[in-house]
C-alpha positions in Angstrom: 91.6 175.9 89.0 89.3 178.9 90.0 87.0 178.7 92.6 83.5 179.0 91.5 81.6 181.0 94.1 78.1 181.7 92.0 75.3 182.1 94.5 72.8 180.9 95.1 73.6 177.0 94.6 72.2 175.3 97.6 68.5 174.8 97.5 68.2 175.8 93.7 70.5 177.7 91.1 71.1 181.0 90.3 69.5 180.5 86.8 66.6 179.5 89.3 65.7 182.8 90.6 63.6 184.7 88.2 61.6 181.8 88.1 60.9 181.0 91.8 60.8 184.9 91.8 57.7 184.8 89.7 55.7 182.4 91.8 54.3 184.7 93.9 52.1 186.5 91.3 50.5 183.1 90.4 50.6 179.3 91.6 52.4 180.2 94.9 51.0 183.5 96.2 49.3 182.0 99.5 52.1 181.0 100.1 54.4 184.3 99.4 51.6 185.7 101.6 52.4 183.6 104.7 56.1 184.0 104.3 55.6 188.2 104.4 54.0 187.4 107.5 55.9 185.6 109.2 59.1 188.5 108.0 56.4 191.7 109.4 56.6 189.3 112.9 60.2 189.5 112.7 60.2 193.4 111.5 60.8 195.2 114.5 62.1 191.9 117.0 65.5 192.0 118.7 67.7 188.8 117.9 68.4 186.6 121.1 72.2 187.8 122.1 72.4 184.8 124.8 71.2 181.6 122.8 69.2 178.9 124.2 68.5 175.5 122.6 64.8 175.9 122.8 65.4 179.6 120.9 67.4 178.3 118.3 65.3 175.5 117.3 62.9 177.7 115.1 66.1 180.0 113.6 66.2 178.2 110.0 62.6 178.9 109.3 63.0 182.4 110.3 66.0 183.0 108.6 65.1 181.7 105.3 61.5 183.3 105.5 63.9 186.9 105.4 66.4 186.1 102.8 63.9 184.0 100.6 61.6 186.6 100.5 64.4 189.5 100.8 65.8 188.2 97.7 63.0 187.5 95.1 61.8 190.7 96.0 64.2 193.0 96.7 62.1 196.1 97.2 61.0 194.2 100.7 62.0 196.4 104.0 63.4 193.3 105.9 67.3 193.0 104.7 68.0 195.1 108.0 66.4 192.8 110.5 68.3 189.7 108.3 71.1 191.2 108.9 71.0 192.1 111.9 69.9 188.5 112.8 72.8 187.0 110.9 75.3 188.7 112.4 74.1 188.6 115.7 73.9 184.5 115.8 77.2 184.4 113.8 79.1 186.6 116.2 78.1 184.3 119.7 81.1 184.2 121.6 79.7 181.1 122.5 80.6 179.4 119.2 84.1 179.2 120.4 82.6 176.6 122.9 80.6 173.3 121.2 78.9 171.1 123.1 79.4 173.3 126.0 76.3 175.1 127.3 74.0 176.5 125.9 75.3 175.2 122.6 75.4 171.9 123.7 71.9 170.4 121.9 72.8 168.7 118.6 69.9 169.6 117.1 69.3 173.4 117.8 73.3 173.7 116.6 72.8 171.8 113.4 69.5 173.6 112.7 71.4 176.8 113.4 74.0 176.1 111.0 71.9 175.3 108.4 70.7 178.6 108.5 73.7 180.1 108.4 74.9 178.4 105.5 71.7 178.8 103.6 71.6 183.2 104.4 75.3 183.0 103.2 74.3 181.2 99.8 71.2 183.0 99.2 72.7 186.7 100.3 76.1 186.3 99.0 75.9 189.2 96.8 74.8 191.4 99.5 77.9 190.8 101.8 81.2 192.6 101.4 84.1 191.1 100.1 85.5 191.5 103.4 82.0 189.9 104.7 82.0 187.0 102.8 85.4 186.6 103.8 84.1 186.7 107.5 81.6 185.1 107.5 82.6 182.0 105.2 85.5 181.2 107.6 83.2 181.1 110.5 81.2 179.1 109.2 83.8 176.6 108.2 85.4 176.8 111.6 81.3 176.4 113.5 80.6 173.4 111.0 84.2 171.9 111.5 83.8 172.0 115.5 80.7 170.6 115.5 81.8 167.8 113.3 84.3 167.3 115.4 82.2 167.4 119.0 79.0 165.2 117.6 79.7 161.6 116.8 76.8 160.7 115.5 77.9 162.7 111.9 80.7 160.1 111.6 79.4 157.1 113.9 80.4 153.3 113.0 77.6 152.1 114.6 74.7 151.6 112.5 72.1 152.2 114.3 73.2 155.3 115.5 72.8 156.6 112.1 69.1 155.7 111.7 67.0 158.9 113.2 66.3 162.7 112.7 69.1 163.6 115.5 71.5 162.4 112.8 70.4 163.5 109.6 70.2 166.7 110.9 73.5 166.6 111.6 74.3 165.4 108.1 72.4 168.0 107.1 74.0 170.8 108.5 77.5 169.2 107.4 76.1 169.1 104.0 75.1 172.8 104.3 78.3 174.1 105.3 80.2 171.6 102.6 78.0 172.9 99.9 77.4 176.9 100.1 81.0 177.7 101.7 83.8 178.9 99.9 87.4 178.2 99.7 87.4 174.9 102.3 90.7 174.0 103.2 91.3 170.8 100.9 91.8 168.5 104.4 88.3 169.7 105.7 86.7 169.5 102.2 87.9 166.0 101.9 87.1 165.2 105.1 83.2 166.5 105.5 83.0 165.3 101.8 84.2 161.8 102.6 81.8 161.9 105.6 78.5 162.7 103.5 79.5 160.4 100.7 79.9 157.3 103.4 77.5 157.8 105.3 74.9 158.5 102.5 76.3 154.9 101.1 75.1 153.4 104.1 71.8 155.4 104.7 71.0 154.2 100.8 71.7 150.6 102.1 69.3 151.0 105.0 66.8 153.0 103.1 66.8 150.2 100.7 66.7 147.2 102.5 65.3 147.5 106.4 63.2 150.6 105.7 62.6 150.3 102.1 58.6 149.6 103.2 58.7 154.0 104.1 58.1 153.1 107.5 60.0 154.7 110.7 60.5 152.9 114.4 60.8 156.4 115.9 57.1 156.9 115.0 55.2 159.3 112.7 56.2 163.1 114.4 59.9 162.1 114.4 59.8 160.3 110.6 58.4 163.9 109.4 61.0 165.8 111.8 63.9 163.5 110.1 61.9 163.8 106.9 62.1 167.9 106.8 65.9 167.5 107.4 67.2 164.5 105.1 65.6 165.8 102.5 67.2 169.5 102.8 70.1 167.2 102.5 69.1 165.6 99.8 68.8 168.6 97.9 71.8 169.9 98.2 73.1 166.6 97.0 71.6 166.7 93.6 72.3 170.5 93.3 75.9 170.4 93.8 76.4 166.8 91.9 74.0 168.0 89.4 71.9 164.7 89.4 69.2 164.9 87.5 65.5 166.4 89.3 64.4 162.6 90.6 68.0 161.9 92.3 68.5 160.7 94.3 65.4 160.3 95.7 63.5 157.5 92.8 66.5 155.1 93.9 65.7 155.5 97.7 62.8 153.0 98.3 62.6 155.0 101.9 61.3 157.5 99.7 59.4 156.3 97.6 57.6 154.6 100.1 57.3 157.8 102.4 53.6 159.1 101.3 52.2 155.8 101.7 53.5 155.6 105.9 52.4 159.2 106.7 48.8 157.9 104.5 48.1 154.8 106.2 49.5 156.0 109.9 47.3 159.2 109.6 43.9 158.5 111.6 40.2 159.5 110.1 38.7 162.2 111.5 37.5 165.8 111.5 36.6 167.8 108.3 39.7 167.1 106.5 40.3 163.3 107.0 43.4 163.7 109.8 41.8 162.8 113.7 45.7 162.4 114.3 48.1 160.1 114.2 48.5 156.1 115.0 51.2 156.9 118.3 53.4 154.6 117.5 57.0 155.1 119.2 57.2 159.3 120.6 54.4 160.4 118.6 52.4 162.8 119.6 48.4 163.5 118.4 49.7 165.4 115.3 52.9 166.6 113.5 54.5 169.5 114.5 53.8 173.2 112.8 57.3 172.8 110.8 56.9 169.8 108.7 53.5 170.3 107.2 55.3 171.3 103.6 57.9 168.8 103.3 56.1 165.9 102.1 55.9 168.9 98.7 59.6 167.4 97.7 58.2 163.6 97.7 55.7 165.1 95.8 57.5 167.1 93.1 60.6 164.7 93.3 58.2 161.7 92.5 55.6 163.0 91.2 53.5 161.3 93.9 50.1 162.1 94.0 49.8 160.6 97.3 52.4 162.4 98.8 50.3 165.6 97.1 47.0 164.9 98.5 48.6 164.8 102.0 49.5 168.0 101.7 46.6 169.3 100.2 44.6 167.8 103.4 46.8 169.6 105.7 46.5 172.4 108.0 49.0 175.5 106.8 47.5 178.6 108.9 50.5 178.7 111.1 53.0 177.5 108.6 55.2 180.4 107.3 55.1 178.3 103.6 59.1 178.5 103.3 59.8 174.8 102.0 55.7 174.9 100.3 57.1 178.1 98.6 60.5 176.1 97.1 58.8 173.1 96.4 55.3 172.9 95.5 54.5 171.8 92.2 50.9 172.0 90.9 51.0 170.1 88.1 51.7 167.0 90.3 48.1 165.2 90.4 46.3 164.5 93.5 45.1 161.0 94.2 41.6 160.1 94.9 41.4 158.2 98.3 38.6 156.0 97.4 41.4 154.3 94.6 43.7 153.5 97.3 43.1 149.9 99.2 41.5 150.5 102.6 44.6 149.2 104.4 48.5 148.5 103.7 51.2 146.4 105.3 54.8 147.7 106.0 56.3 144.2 105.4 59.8 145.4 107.2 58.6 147.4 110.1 56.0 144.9 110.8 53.0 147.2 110.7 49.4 146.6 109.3 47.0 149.5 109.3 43.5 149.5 108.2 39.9 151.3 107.8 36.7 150.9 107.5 36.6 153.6 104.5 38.0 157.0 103.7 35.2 159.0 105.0 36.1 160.9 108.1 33.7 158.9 110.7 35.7 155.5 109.6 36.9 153.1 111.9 40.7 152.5 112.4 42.5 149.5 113.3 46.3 149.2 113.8 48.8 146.5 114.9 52.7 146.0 114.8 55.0 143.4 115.2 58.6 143.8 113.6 61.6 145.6 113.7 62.6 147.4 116.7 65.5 150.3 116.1 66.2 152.7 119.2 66.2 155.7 120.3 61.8 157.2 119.8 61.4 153.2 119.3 58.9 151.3 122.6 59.4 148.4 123.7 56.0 147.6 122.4 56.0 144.5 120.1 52.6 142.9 119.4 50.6 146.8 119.9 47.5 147.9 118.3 45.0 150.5 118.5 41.2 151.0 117.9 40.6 154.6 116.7 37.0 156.0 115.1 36.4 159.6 113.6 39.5 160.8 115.6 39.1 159.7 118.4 41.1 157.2 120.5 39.6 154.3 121.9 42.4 151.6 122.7 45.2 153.9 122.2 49.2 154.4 123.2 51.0 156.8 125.5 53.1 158.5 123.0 56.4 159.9 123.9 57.6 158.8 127.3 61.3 158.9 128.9 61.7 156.3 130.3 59.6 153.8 127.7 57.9 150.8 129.3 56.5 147.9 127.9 53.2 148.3 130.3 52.1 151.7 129.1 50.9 149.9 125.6 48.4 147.1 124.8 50.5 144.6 125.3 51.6 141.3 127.1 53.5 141.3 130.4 54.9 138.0 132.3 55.5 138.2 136.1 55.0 142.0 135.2 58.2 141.8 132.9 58.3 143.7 129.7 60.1 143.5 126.4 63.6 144.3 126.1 64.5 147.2 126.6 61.9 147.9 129.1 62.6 151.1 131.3 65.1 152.2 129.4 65.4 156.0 127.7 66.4 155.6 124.8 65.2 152.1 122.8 68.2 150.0 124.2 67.1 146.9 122.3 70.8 145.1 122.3 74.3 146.2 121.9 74.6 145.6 117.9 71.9 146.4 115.2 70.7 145.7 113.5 70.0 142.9 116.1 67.4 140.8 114.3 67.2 137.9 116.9 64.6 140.4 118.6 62.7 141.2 116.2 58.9 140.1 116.0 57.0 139.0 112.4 54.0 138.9 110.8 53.2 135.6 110.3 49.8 135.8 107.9 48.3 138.6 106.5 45.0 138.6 104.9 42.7 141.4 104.0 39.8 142.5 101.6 39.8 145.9 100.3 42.6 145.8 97.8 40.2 147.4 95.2 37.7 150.0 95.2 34.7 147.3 94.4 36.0 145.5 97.3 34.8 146.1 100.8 36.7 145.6 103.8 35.0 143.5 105.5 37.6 140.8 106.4 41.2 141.2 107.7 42.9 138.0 109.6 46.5 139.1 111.0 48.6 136.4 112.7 51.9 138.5 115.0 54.8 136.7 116.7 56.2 139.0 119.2 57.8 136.7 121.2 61.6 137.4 120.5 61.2 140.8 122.4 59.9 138.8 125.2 63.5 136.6 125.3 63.9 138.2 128.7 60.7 136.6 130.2 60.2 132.2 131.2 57.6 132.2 128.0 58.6 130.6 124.8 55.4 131.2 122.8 53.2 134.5 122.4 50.6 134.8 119.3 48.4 137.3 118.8 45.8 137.5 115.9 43.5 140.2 115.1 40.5 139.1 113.0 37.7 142.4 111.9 34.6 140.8 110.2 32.2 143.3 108.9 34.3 145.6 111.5 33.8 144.2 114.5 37.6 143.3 115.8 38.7 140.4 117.6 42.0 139.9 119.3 43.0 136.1 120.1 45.9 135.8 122.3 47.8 132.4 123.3 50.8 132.3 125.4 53.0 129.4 126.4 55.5 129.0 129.4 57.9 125.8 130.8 56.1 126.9 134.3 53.7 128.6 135.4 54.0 132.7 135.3 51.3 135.5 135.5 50.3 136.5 132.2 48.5 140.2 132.2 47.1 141.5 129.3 46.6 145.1 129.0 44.0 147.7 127.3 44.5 151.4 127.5 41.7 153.9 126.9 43.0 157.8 127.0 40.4 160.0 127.1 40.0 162.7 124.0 39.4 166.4 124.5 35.6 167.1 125.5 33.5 169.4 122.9 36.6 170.1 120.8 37.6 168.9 117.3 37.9 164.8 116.4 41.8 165.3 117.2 42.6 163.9 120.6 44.3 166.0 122.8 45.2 165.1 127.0 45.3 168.3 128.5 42.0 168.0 129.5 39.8 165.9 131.1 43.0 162.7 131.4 42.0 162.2 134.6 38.7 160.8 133.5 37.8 157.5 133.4 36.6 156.3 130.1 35.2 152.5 131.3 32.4 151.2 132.4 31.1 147.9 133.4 27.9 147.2 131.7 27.3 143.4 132.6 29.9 140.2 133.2 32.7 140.8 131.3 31.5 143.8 129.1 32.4 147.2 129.4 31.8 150.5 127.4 34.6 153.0 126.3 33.1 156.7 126.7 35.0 159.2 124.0 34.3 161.8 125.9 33.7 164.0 122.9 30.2 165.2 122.7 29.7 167.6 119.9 28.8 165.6 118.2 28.6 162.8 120.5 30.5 159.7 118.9 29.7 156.0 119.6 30.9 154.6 121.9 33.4 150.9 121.9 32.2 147.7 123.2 34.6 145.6 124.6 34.0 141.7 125.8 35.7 139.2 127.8 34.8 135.9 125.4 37.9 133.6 126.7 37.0 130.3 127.5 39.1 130.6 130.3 39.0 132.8 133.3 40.5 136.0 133.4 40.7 138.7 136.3 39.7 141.8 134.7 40.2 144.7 136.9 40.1 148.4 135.3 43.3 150.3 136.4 44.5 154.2 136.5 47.2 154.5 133.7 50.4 156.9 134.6 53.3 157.9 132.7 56.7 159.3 132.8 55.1 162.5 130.5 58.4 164.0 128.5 56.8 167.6 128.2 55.9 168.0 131.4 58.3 165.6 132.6 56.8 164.5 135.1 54.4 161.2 136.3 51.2 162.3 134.9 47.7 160.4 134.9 46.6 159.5 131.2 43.3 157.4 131.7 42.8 154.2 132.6 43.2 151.0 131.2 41.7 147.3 131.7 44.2 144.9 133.1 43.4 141.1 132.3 45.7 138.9 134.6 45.9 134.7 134.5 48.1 132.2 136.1 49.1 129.2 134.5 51.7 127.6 132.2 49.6 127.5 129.2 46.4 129.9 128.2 44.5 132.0 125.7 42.6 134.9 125.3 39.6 136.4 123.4 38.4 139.6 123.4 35.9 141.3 121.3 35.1 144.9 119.9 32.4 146.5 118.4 31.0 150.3 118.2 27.5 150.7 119.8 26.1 151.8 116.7 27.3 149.0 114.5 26.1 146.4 117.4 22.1 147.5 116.6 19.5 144.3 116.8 22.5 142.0 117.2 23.4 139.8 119.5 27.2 138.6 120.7 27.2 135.4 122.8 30.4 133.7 123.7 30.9 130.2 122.4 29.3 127.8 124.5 31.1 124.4 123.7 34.2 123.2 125.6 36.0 122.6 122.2 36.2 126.3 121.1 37.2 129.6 122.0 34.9 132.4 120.0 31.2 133.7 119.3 28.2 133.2 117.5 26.4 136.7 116.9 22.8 136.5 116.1 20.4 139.1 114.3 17.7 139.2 117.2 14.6 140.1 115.0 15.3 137.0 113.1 17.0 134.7 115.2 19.4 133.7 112.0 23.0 133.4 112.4 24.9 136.5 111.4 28.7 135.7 112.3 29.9 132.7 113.7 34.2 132.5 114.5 36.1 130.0 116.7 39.4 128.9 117.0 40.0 124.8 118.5 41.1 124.7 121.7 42.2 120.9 121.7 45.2 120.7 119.5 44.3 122.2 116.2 40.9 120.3 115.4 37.5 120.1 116.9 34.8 117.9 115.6 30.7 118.7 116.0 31.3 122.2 118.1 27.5 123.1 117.9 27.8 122.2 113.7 31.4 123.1 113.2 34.0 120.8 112.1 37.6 122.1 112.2 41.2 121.0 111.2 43.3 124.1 111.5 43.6 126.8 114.0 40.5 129.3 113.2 37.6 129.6 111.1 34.6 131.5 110.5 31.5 132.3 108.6 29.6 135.9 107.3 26.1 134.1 106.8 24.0 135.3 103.9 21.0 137.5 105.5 18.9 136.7 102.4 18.1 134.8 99.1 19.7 137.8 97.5 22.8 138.9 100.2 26.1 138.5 98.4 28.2 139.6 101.3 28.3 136.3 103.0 31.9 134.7 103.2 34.2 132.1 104.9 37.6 132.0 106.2 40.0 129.6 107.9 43.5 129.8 109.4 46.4 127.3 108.7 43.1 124.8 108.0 43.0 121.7 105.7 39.3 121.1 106.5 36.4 122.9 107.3 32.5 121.8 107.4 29.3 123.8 108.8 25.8 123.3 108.8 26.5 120.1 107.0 28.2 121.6 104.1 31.6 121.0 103.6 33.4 124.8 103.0 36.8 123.7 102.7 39.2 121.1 101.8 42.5 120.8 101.1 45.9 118.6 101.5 47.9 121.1 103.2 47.0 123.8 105.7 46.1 127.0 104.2 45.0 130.6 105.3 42.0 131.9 103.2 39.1 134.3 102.7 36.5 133.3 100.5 32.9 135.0 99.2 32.0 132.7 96.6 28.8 131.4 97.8 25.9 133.7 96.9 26.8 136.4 94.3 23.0 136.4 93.1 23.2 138.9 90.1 25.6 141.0 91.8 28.2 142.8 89.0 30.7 142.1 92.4 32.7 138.7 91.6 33.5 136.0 94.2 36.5 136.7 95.8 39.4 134.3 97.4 42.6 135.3 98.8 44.7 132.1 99.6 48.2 131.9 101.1 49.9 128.5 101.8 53.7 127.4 102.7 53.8 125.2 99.4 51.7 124.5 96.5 48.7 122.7 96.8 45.1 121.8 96.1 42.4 123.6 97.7 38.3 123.0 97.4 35.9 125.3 97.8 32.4 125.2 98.2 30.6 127.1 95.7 27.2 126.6 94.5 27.5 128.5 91.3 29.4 127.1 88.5 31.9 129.6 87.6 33.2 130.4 83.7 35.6 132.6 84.8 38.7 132.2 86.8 41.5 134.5 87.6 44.7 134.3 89.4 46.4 137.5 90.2 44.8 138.3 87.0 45.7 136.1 84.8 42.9 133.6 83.4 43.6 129.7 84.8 41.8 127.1 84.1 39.5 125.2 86.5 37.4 122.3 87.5 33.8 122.7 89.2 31.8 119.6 89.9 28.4 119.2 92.2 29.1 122.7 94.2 32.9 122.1 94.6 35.6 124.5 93.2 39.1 122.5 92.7 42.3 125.3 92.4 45.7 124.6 92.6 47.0 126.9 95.3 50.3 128.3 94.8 53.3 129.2 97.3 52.6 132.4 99.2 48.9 134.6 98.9 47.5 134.4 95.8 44.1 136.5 94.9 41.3 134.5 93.1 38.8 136.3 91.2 36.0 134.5 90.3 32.8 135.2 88.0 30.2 132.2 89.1 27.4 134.0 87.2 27.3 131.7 83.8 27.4 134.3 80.8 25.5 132.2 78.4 22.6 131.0 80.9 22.7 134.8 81.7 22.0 136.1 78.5 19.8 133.1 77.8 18.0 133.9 80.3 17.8 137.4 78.8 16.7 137.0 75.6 13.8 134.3 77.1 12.5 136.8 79.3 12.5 139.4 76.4 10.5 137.2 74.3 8.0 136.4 76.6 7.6 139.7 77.4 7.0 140.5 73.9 4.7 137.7 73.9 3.0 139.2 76.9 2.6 142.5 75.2 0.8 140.9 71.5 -1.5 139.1 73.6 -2.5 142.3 75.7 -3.0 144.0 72.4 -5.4 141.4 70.9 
């Protein structure tokens, strides 16, 4: 058989050129623009003869701005400096030595041969015979030593194979097996049977334990990993001519990508990115490379999401190589506003959520769930407060070593979670090692729809099984935001008694600077103050403009120690123990105890009034509107079993409930709520009943004439029967909609409550009185008006 060596057939065809050449006079000349820029940088720069791994890290980017641009337009001056570039990294004497210094970083040598590979494909026709000769077996020999040096492109153990150190490994591998020449058949076979297994068992992975689009390492490395993978997948399709969608509409890692880097992105500034949710080594923001790359899920998908992301982002230092290849702009952008104000990751075990999509919303974000290695914390049970961009009850971001006490957290007898201390994630020996993992027990939230408003989330965590390594056998921790103010619930259980300390970091954000934090400045500030007995403020720091400011309260029933506390870390860029802020460190001894502490911006707290609940039988708050002494938000959760019976007008069998009241005759944004509750009665109405526990939302008691329907999420365990009070008589009942019949009788609602959450939309205002009531008022009015004329 002849060997086909056609060029370019790596990152597109050869039948692909005139077209991709043609871009730049039209939908891709901004970015044609930034690539000539970032070639006239290059023009008259010497190429590094000693490599270092810091050097080589931003080679491929350079490279393929010269030969991309070099050849779609070969009238360009800059095939000298590619060359001279090219020859100059391919010729390192120190190639003969991999994974010896200075070569001796995965990454910067995979990166580097990437580039290699992809100047020999694009600029084959350029070389020599004798040059392609040359240059071809070098790169066969490079990519065949390094293969044979890193064991992570050909690792057995799983989890090994889950982060961007990898699949940029796999990457360069694929480079080298798809744009070289004449590979000696035991090679070829060997670096193909490499990619093909370990691209079996990525597709498991990305299917079953990351099928949500979520990644442990946190949101920099998922878009550093993301950049790569996807240069691999690529070449994949090219060279097994899949058709444009393949692989990547059967990877639900994929396809679930856009929605991870949406709902992990922070509000803030002009452009609705204040940062990023620091989960794992994340820093405030991506780095400059990956802006573009989320253009593949884009074209790939045709993911609108995936395009508005890019459309938000910031390019001005982005030489526009991948934008360039990739960007398609007949892939739709999505409106925000259709898009549900928050979204569960179901595998990773992580719930973010906000106020809105405008760029002053609030930001709320918790995680309890799988744990991988490597960028992953021991952190299990986390969350974060942010507003506008800026971070209020925040996380360190990348440390080395990662401990359980830098984050917002639980510690026992000052224990962490496994793998506390250690570098690199070391969360047990085999993975994945689901015995540790922590869940998501209940999940509840309102703003699924545009008409809906977020006013309601209930999340129920169970981190415990990363705390096997500490006396306690129970830890739960519930977040609850009603009409956004946030309230975390924690109860712990031990065989003995143990110290429980909770913990609360504030980092302080960059003064008079954009809504995107930054801790160069001003970290050794302390952000808290003590404004009364058990309240404190959270100071942004930011002053232009000057955000509010968070409110945080101490409403446990029992006594806490609340001390505020200067927060260090082991800082991986500077590396080096740094100060980062301080944080509030809550500490109780006993066997058996609970927590309750409250949050609220300054400006959302106006003419209210938050008092912690009085009665010995409950753990919560009633707030009060002070100009009219009414009840605005009452919430408790029993502390005597699961039950409490008259607690100041509340009567409870479950584990929490609440009540929005109704402000006036004609306020349709009052609601109830209940956790794991089979009975619930206030202010001598009965709101709930049922025969079996159940979790629920429900705004069904004053829609006036509101267009907005009542509103009931449910989940329960089993199937049962659940009444709700409801002083409207609906006509019109749907279940995830689909129309269900119903019984209503003297204010009562009877539905039959099906296994897991169900949504119940409900229309209680009765079409025929309505348009009775209509056409009456018309007539008298028409009445009126004969009379006034005679």
């Amino acid at each position: 058989m002849v060997a086909d060596h056609t060029h370019p057939r790596l990152l597109f065809n050869s039948s692909e050129t005139n077209e991709l050449a043609n871009r730049r006079f039209s939908t891709h000349s901004e970015e044609w623009s930034k690539m000539l820029s970032r070639c006239n940088s290059l023009l008259n720069s010497t190429p590094e003869t000693n490599p270092t791994n810091a050097y080589l890290l931003g080679y491929e980017v350079d490279f393929m701005a010269l030969a991309l641009v070099q050849l779609l337009d070969p009238s360009q001056p800059y095939l000298d400096t590619l060359t001279n570039y090219f020859f100059t990294t391919l010729n390192w004497k120190e190639w003969n030595n991999i994974g010896s210094a200075p070569l001796n970083d995965n990454l910067a040598v995979g990166i580097t041969i990437t580039a290699l590979a992809e100047v020999y494909d694009l600029h084959y026709n350029n070389f020599s015979f004798s040059q392609q000769t040359n240059i071809n077996a070098k790169i066969i020999k490079i990519t065949d030593d390094y293969r044979n040096w890193y064991w992570r492109i050909d690792t057995k153990i799983m989890k090994s194979l889950w982060g961007n150190h990898a699949w940029n490994a796999l990457t360069a591998l694929a480079a080298a097996r798809y744009a070289a020449d004449d590979i000696p058949p035991t090679i070829f076979h060997d670096w193909t049977n490499v990619l093909n297994s370990q691209f079996a068992r990525l597709e498991n992975m990305w299917n079953s334990f990351a099928a949500d689009g979520a990644n442990d390492e946190g949101a920099t490395y998922a878009m550093f990993g993301l950049e790569r993978v996807q240069e691999w997948m690529e070449m994949r399709r090219i060279g097994q001519n899949l058709s444009n969608n393949f692989p990547f509409v059967n990877l639900a890692w994929f396809t679930n990508q856009s929605m991870y880097f949406m709902y992990i992105s922070t509000p803030g500034g002009d452009d609705n990115f204040g940062g990023l949710a620091r989960f794992g080594d994340c820093n405030p923001g991506y780095w400059h490379n990956p802006y573009s790359v989320l253009t593949l899920l884009a074209r790939r998908l045709r993911d609108p999401v995936a395009q508005w992301l890019n459309s938000k982002q910031d390019y001005s230092t982005n030489p526009g190589v991948w934008r360039y290849l990739w960007y398609d702009p007949t892939v739709p952008i999505v409106n925000p506003e259709s898009l549900p104000k928050w979204h569960l990751f179901e595998k990773y075990g992580l719930f973010c959520w906000r106020s809105s999509w405008s760029n002053n919303a609030s930001y709320f974000t918790i995680k309890s769930g799988q744990h991988f290695h490597g960028h992953a914390h021991p952190d299990n049970g986390q969350f974060m407060i942010h507003r506008a961009g800026i971070p209020y009850i925040t996380d360190s971001g990348y440390t080395v070593p990662k401990y359980t006490a830098d984050h917002n957290v639980l510690l026992v007898n000052n224990t962490g979670q496994i793998g506390d201390g250690s570098n690199w994630g070391d969360f047990g020996a085999k993975w994945p090692n689901s015995n540790i993992w922590g869940k998501i027990n209940t999940s509840i939230a309102t703003g699924t729809t545009p008409d809906e408003q977020p006013d309601f989330f209930d999340i129920l965590c169970n981190p415990t099984p990363m705390c096997s390594n500490t006396p306690i056998t129970k830890w739960e921790r519930e977040a609850v935001s009603v009409n956004g103010f946030f309230f975390l619930r924690d109860k712990m259980k031990a065989p003995v008694n143990v110290e429980f300390e909770l913990r609360f970091h504030s980092f302080v954000s960059r003064k008079n600077s954009k809504p995107f934090y930054d801790y160069d400045t001003d970290r050794n500030l302390n952000p808290f103050s003590l404004l009364s007995n058990n309240w404190w403020k959270i100071d942004s720091r930011n002053e232009n403009p000057q955000p509010p400011n968070l409110l945080l309260a101490d409403l446990s029933a029992e006594t806490w120690s609340n001390n505020i506390e200067e927060t260090w870390i082991d800082d991986h860029y500077l590396d080096a123990n740094v100060r980062l802020g301080n944080y509030l460190s809550r500490k109780r001894t006993d066997s058996e105890s609970s927590s309750l502490i409250f949050f609220a911006f300054d400006d959302e707290l106006s003419n209210l009034t938050v008092n912690a609940w009085s009665d010995d039988k409950a753990e919560g708050t009633h707030i009060i509107n002070q100009s009219t002494s009414h009840k605005f938000i009452d919430i408790l959760w029993p502390l005597n079993g699961n039950s409490c019976s008259n607690c100041v007008g509340w009567f409870v069998n479950g584990n929490m409930a609440g009540r929005k009241y109704m402000v006036s005759d004609f306020d349709n944004s009052c609601f109830y709520f209940g956790r794991e509750t089979s009975l619930i009665k206030n202010d001598n109405a009965t709101l709930f009943e049922a025969n079996l526990p159940v979790s629920f939302y429900a705004r069904i008691e004053n829609p006036g004439f509101n267009t907005t329907n009542g509103l009931i999420i449910a989940y329960s365990a089993t199937v049962c029967t659940g009444i709700f009070h409801c002083p409207f008589p609906p006509y019109l009942v749907l279940k995830n909609n689909m129309n269900i019949d119903f019984k209503w009788d003297a204010n009562k609602l009877f539905l039959e409550i099906p296994a897991g959450i169900s949504t119940f939309k409900i229309d209680v205002i009765p079409e025929p009185i309505f348009v009775s009531f209509i056409f009456i008022a018309f007539l008298n009015l028409t009445s009126l008006l004969k009379n006034t004329r005679l």
